[in-house]
N, C-alpha and C positions, 0 to 999 in steps of 0.2 A: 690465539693471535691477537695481539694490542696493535693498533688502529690509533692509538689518541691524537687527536688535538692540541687543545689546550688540557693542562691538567684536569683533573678529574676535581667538581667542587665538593662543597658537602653540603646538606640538606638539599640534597638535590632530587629530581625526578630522574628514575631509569626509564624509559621507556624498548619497550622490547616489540621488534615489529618496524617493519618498512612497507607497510602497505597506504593505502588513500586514507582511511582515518589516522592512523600514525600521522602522517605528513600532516594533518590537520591540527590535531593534538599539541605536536610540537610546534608549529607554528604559532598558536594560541599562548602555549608555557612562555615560550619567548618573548612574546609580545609584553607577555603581562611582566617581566622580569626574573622570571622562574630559571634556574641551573637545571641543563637537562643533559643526559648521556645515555643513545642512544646504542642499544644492542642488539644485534643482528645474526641470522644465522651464516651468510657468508658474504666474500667481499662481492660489492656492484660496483658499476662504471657509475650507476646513477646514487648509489648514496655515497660514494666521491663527490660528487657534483654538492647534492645537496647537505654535504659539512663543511665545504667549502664556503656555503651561503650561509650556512646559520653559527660556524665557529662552534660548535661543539665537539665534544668525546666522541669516537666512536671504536665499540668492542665487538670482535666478531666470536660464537659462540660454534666453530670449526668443530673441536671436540666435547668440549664439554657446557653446558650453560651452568653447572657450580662456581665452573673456574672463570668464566667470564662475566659473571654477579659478583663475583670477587672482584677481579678487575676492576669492575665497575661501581668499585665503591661503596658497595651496598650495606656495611656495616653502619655507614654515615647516611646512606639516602633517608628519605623523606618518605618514597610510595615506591611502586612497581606500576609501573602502566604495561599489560599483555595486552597489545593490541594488530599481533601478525594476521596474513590472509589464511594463513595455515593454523588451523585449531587446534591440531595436536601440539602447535610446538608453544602457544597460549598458556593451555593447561600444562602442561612441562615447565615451563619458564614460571607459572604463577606458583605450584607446589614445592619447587626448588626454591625459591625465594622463600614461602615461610619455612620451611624445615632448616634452610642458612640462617635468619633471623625471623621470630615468631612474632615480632613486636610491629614489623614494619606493615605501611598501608601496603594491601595487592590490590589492584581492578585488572578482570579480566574479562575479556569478549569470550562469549562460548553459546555455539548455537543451538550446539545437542540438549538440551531439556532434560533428558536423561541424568547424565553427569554433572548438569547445571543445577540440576536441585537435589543432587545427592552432597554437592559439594554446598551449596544453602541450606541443606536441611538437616546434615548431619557433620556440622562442624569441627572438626580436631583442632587441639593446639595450635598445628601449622597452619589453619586455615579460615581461623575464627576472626583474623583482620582481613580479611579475603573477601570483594564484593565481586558477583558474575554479574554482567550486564549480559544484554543481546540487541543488536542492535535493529534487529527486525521489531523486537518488543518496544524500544523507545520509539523508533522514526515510524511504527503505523498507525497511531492516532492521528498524528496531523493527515493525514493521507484520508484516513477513513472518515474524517467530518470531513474535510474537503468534498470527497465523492458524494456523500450524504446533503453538501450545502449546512451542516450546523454552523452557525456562528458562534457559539458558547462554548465555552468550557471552563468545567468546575474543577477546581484546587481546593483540596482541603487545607488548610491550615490555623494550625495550636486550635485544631478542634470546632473549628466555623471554616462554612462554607462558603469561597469564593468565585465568583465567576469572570469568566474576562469574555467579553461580546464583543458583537460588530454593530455599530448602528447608525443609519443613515438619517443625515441631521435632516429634519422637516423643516425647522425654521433656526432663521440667523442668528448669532448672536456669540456671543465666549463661550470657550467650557465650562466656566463657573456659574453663570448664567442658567445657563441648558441642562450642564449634568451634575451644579452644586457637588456633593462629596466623590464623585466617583472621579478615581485616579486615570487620566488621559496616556495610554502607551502610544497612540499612532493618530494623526490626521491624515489622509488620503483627500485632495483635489482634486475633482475632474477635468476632462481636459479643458483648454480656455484656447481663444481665440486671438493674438495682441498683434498688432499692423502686419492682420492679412495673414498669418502664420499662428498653425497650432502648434500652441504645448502641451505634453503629456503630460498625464500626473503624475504629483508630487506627493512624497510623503514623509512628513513631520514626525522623528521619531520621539518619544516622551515629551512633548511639548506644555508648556505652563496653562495653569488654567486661567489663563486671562489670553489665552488665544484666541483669536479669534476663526469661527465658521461657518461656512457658507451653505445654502440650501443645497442640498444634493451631496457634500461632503461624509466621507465613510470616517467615522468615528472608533476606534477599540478603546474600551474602557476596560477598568476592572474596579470591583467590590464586590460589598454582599449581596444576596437576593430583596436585601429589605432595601439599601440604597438604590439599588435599579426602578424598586416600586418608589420607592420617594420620590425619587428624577421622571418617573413618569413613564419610565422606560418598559415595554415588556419583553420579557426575554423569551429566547426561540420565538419570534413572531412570524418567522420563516423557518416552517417547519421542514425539517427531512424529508427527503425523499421517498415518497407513500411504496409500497410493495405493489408489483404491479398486479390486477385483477386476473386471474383464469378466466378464458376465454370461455364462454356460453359452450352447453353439449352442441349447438348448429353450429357454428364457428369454428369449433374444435374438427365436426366434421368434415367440414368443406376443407380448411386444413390438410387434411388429413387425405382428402382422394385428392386433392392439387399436387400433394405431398406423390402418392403413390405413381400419378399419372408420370410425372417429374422424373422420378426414380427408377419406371420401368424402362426396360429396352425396346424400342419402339416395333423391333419381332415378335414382341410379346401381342402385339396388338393383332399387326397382323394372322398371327396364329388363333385369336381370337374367333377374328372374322372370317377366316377358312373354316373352323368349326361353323361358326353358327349355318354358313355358306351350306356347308355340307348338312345338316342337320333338317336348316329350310327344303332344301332339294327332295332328301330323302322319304322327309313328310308328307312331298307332294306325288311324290313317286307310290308314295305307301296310298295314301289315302286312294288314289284315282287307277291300280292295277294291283293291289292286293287282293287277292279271290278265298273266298268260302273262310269266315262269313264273313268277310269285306270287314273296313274299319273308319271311323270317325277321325276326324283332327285332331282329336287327344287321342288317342289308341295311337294312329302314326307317330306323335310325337313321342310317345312313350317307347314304341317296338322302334323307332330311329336311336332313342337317347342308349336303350338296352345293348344297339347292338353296338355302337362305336366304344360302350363303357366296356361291351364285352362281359357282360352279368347276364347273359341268355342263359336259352332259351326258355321257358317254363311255361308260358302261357298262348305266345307266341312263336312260328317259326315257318323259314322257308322251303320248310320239306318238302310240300306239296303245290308249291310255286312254280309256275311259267321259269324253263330255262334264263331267260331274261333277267328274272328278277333275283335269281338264286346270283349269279354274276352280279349283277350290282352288290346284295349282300357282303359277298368277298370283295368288292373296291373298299363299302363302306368301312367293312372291320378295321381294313389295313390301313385307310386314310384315317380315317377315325383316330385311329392307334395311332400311328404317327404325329396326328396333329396334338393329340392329348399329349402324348410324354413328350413334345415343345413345348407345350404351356406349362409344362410342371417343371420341365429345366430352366425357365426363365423366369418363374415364379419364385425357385430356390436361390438363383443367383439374387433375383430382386429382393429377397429377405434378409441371405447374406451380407448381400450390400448394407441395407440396413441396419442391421446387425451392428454391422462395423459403424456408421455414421451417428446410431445412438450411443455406442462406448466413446465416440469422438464428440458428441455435444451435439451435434449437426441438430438432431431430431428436435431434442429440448429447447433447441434456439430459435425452430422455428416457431413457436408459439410464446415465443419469450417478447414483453413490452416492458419499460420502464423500469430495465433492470439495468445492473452494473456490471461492466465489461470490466477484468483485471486479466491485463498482458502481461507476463511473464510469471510463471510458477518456479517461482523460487525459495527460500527460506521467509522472504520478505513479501512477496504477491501473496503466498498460501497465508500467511498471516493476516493479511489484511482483507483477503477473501473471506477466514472465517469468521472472523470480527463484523464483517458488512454482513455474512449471512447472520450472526448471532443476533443481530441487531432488527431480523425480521425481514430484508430484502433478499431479492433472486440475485444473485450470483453468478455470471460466466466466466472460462479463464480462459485465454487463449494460449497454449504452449505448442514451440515450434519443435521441439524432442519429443518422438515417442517412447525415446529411453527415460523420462525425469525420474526421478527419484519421489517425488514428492508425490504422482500423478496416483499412487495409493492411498494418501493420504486424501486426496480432492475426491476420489473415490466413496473411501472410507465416512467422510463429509457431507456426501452427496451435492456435489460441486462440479455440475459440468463442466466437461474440459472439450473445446475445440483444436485439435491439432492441426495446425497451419504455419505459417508465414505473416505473422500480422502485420509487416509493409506492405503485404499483395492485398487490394482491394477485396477479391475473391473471398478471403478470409477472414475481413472484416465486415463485409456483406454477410457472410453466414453467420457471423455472430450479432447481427443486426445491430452494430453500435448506431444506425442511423436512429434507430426507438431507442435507444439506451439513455437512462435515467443518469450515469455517469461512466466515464471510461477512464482506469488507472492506467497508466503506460509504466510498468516496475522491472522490466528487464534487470541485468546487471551490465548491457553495452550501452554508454551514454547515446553514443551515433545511431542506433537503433532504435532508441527511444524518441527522441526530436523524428528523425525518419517514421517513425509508426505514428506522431502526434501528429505531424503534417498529413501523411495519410488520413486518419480519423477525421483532421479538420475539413477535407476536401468533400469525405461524404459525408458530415455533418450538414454541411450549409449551411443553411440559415439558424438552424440549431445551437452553430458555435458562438455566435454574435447576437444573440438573443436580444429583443430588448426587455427589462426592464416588465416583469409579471409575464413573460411569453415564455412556455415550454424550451429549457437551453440544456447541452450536454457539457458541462463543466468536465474537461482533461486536467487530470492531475498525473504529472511530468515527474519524474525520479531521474534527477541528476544529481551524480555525485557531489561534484564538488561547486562549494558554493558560486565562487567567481564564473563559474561555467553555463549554472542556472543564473545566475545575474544576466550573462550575454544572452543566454537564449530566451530569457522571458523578454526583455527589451528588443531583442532583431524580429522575434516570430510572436509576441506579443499575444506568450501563456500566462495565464492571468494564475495558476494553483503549480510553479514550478517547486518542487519540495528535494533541497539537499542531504540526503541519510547523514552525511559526515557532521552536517550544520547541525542536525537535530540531534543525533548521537554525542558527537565530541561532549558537549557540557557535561554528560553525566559520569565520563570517564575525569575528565580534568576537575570536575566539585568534587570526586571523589577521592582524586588526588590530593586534595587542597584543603579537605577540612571542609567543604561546604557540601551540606545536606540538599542533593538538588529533589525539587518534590517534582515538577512537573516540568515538559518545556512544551512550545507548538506554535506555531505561526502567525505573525501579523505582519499583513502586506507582505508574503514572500520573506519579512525577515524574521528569524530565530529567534524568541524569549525563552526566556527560564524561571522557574519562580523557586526559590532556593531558600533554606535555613541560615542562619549564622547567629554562632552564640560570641556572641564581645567578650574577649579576652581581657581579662585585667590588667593586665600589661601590653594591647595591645595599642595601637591608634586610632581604634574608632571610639572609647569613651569620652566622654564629654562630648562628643562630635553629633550638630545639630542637623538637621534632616535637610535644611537650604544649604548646609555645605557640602553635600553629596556633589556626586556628580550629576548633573543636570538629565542625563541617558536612564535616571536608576529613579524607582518608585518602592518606598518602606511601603509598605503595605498595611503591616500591623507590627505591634513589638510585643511581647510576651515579658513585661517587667519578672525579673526575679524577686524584690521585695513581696509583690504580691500577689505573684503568680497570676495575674489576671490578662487577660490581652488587650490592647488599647488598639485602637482601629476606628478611624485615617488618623496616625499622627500627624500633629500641625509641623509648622514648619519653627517652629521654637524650640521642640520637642527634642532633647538629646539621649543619645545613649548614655546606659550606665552599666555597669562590667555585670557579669552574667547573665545581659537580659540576648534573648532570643530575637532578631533582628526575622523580620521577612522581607523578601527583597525580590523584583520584579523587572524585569529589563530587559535587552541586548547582553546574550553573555557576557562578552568582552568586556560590558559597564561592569558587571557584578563581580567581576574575575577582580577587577581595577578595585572593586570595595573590597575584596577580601584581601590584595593588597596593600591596600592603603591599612589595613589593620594587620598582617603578620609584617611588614616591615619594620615596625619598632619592636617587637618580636624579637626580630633576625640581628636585630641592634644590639639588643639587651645580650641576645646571646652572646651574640660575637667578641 
């Protein structure tokens, strides 16, 4: 069934998929000028709507996805973007595309590891233009330093090590001043005071180095480790999040009967104290009318404990006892007996119970300090959970399914899981985020997530608003889509709100486009990438000098092709020349726009 629009163009992006990064994806193609024709497996009300807005193709793939890759022009496209909520239909759409044409790009989303690295590791024909992303694999580093507080992170590139930081200017002055070679991505303001009214902060994205800043101002740079040492700078001087210490053997004990006391059922006590009740009595009954040859306070206590355990008589007995005391014997056995098989019934419930509270995390959480709380076990939480544990830190998960699918996997790990509700206080209590070193909120319902962060933040307290060297629980927030996490970091004022689509998308659309993306991850809440590009001999960007870029976009280093050497910081004189390896550093969007501005004359020559 044909849906079109406008006609169908050629060098165009397919995109397959109508879910949240879909919409993102295209969004982005469009902006930057990209022909896109979107294919679908059947008709919406809402992708009505949204071809409406964007004036694209659209093919619905009713019976077949050969015949609607036909459709959809695929003899002339450019890539395949697989990026449906449904995996199966992903990998279908991305194999049917190379066995229809072998030549063209595929990117596909795939989350099974399985089939994802059978399809990377044992390439065919149809599948050797074919790249599997997973989107839990790109968007959980920004997550996992967040949690941890790292400010750095290293990019390799053309074979040298880069790092991009955070650093808090000590004293005043410019960037060129202050951090001489290293490339300014982000200035951060704090808040300021002007006629009696505060403003929030502001944040300067690639700004010039003749900018100027203030004490206290948050700084991201990037370069190598020796420019950081040259500028004075040291990196990680804010180290991660220490693993929290095990509790002393006394600690662990007391723990441990608070634990018990806690646990039991309060009949258990009682039951208790009727034993010892009857035990004392009997003792005293024993010692002061037992006859021939009478007995000591141990001897009683011993022929009381025999008879209630019921392990008589051998040494002991009241055969030859006063009617009286032979009668008492028979209350003792039967109360005895009674009161014992209570305490062993409610000893087994008590264990059981436990039982069950250590498979749910209960047990491990409570002796747990300075570790990291990850809410929701999903393809994307378990990722980042075992990444936070690989890295040497305790780990808990909060999951509100006792069906998950993954809860074998957190197992298998040994990754406590508390099963709860993590918007009911009750459940974030057990997982003591109030001692927690950091807490991820990674559900898959946005509304759930702000809902569990507010939560968190109410029994954080003072924790959440730290100041400045004082013990803080840093929430790092998983919202989808970027404008979403924009509102909710500015109304509820999450300082680590992280978009999967914002951090994801790049890797799919550089992949579409020709641009080798190496890394992406956060500054201030917004999205970079640091990405490859080899200059096309025919394209727009040779001859094209480093101050005519877009002002948003940082070359990094170039990898000349005459001499295969890498130059790094190129000046601002410094132009490209056709084969040389471009590295490039920004706001996607910026870099999308250079890679633009050079397949445009491209699209020219073709056309």
């Amino acid at each position: 069934m044909d849906r079109t629009a406008p006609p169908t163009p050629s060098g165009h992006v397919i995109v397959c998929g109508f879910g949240g990064l879909a919409l993102r994806i295209i969004d982005q193609f469009i902006a930057t000028g990209e022909q896109v024709v979107l294919l679908v497996k059947a008709v919406d009300p809402a992708i009505d709507a949204a071809v409406a807005r964007w004036q694209i193709p659209v093919h619905t793939a009713l019976v077949s996805v050969a015949d609607a890759l036909r459709e959809a022009s695929l003899d002339t496209a450019m890539a395949v973007v697989c990026v449906d909520d449904t995996e199966v239909w992903n990998l279908e759409a991305a194999l049917v595309a190379g066995q229809l044409r072998s030549d063209v790009r595929v990117i596909t989303e795939l989350t099974n590891p399985t089939v994802a690295g059978a399809m990377s590791t044992q390439p065919s024909d149809q599948t050797r233009n074919c790249t599997v992303l997973d989107v839990a694999d790109l968007a959980s580093p920004s997550v996992v330093e967040a949690c941890l507080g790292i400010r750095s992170h290293h990019v390799p590139v053309g074979g040298v090590d880069f790092v991009t930081a955070e650093v808090t200017v000590d004293q005043p002055g410019t960037l060129r001043t202050r951090f001489g070679d290293l490339a300014p991505l982000a200035v951060t303001t704090g808040s300021t005071a002007t006629g009696g009214m505060i403003r929030p902060p502001t944040t300067t994205i690639c700004p010039g180095r003749d900018h100027p800043v203030l004490l206290g101002d948050t700084v991201s740079l990037v370069g190598t480790p020796a420019q950081f040492a040259a500028a004075g700078v040291i990196l990680d001087r804010q180290s991660p999040t220490q693993r929290s210490a095990r509790p002393n053997p006394l600690t662990r004990a007391r723990y441990a009967v608070r634990a018990f006391v806690s646990d039991a059922n309060p009949n258990f006590f009682r039951m208790l104290g009727v034993l010892l009740l009857l035990l004392i009595t009997s003792t005293a009954i024993l010692r002061l009318f037992y006859q021939k040859p009478g007995m000591s306070v141990l001897d009683a206590v011993y022929f009381s404990t025999e008879t209630v355990a019921t392990v008589g008589y051998g040494d002991f007995n009241f055969a030859d006892q006063p009617p009286a005391l032979r009668i008492w014997s028979i209350v003792l056995m039967f109360t005895g007996l009674t009161t014992t098989a209570m305490i062993m019934a409610f000893l087994a419930e008590l264990l059981i119970s436990r039982r069950i509270a250590e498979a749910a995390g209960r047990r491990k959480a409570r002796f747990m300090t300075g570790h990291v709380v990850v809410i929701g076990l999903g393809a994307f939480g378990i990722r980042v959970a075992r990444e936070i544990a690989a890295r040497g830190h305790e780990v808990l998960i909060i999951e509100r399914s006792p069906t998950n699918r993954f809860l074998s996997t957190a197992a298998q790990f040994d990754l406590p899981v508390v099963l709860g509700d993590a918007t009911v206080a009750e459940t974030l209590l057990d997982a003591r985020v109030q001692h927690a070193a950091a807490v991820a909120v990674l559900t898959s319902d946005d509304m759930a997530n702000v809902e569990t962060a507010i939560a968190v933040r109410a029994i954080a307290g003072k924790r959440w608003d730290a100041a400045p060297g004082a013990p803080s629980t840093p929430v790092v927030l998983r919202v989808f889509n970027r404008a979403m996490a924009d509102a909710v970091s500015r109304r509820f004022d999450f300082r680590h709100v992280r978009s999967t689509a914002e951090l994801a998308a790049p890797w799919f659309i550089g992949a579409a486009l020709g641009l080798e993306v190496l890394s992406t991850f956060s500054v201030q809440n917004r999205s970079f990438m640091v990405g490859r590009l080899q200059i096309a001999p025919d394209g727009g960007l040779v001859g094209v000098r480093m101050q005519e870029l877009s002002a948003n976009t940082r070359v990094i280093a170039i990898r000349r092709v005459a001499t295969d050497e890498l130059e790094y910081p190129p000046r601002r004189e410094t132009a490209f020349a056709a084969g040389d390896d471009a590295y490039v550093v920004g706001p996607y969007e910026e870099l999308l726009a250079v890679l633009e501005h050079q397949r445009s004359v491209v699209r020219l020559t073709g056309d």
